[in-house]
C-alpha positions in Angstrom: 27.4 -89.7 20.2 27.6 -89.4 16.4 25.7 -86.6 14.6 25.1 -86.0 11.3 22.8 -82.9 10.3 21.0 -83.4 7.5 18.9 -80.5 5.8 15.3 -80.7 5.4 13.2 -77.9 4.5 10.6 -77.1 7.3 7.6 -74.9 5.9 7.5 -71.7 7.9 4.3 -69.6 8.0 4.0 -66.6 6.5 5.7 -63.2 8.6 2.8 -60.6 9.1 4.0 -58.5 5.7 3.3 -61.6 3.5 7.0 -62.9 3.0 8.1 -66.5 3.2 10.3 -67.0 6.7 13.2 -68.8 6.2 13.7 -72.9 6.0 14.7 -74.4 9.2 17.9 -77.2 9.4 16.7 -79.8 11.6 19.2 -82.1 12.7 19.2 -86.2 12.7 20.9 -88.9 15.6 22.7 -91.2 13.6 23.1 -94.4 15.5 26.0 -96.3 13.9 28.0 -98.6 16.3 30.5 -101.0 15.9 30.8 -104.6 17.4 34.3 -105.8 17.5 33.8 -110.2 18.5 36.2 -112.6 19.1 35.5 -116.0 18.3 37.4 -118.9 19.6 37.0 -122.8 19.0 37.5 -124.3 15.8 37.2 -121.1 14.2 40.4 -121.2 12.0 41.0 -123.3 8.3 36.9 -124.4 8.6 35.9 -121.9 6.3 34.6 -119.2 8.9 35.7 -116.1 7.3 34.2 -116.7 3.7 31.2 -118.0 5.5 30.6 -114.6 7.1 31.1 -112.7 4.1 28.4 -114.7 2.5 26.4 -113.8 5.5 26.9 -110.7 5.2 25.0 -109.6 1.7 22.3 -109.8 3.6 22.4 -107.3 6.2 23.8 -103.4 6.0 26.8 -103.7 7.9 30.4 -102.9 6.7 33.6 -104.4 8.6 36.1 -106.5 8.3 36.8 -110.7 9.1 40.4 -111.9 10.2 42.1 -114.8 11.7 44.6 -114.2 14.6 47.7 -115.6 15.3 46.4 -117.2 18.9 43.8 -119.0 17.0 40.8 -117.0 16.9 39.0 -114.9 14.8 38.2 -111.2 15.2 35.2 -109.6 13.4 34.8 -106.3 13.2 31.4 -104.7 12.2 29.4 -101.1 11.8 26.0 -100.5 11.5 22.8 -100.0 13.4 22.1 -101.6 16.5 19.4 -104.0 15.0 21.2 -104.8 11.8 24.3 -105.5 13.9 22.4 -108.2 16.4 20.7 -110.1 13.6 24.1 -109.9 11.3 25.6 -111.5 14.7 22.7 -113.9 15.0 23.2 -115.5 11.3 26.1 -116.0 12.1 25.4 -118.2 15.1 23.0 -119.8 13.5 24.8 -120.7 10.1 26.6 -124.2 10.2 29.8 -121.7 12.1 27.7 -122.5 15.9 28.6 -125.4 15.9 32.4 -124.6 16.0 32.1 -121.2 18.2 33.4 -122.3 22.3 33.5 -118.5 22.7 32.5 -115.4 21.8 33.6 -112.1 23.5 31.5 -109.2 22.3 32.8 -105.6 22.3 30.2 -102.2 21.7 31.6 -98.9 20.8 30.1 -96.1 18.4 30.9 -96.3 15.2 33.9 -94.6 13.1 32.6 -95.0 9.6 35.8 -96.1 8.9 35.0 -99.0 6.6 33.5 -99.1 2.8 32.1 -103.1 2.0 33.1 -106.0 4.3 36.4 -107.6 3.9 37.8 -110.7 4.7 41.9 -109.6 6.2 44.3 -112.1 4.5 46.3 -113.8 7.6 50.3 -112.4 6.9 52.4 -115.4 7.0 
């Protein structure tokens, strides 16, 4: 699991000679993961990858959107778990369903890795 500690001041009582104990750290569970989906049907030269960085502004996710030389199309995305399965959702639901055969979903945790969303220029 990913931690991050984040410092919060916890009020302590008191001590019996009428000084202030010290603060307290308390620590926070992030829960960032990533979703890396492939997409296959007519998922290439339709459009898809500008589509889903349109999608994208609304949800807080960061990743990346790129075209594969077999024909598919690999998106790669970090967030929380909720933000994530809606993102995912829009996307099924945009005018792209229509052209999705498949779509093979993979979970990990996330590596923070990525700043913004980016569509991946195909090299050739």
């Amino acid at each position: 699991m990913v931690y991050s500690l984040i410092a919060s001041a916890v009020a302590e009582p008191e001590d019996a000679r009428g000084g202030q104990r010290s603060a307290a750290i308390t620590p926070k569970l992030s829960t960032s993961l990533r979703v890396t989906v492939y997409y296959s049907g007519r998922v290439q030269g339709v459009g898809f990858r500008y589509t889903v960085k349109r999608l994208v502004f609304g949800f807080e996710v960061t990743g990346i959107v790129e075209n594969l030389a077999d024909g598919s199309v690999r998106l790669v995305a970090e967030g929380e778990k909720p933000e994530l399965e809606a993102f995912l959702e829009a996307v099924r639901q945009s005018g792209l369903g229509p052209m999705i055969r498949d779509e093979r979903l993979d979970w990990s945790l996330g590596t923070h890795e990525f700043r913004g969303f980016e569509i991946v220029r195909s090299s050739g």
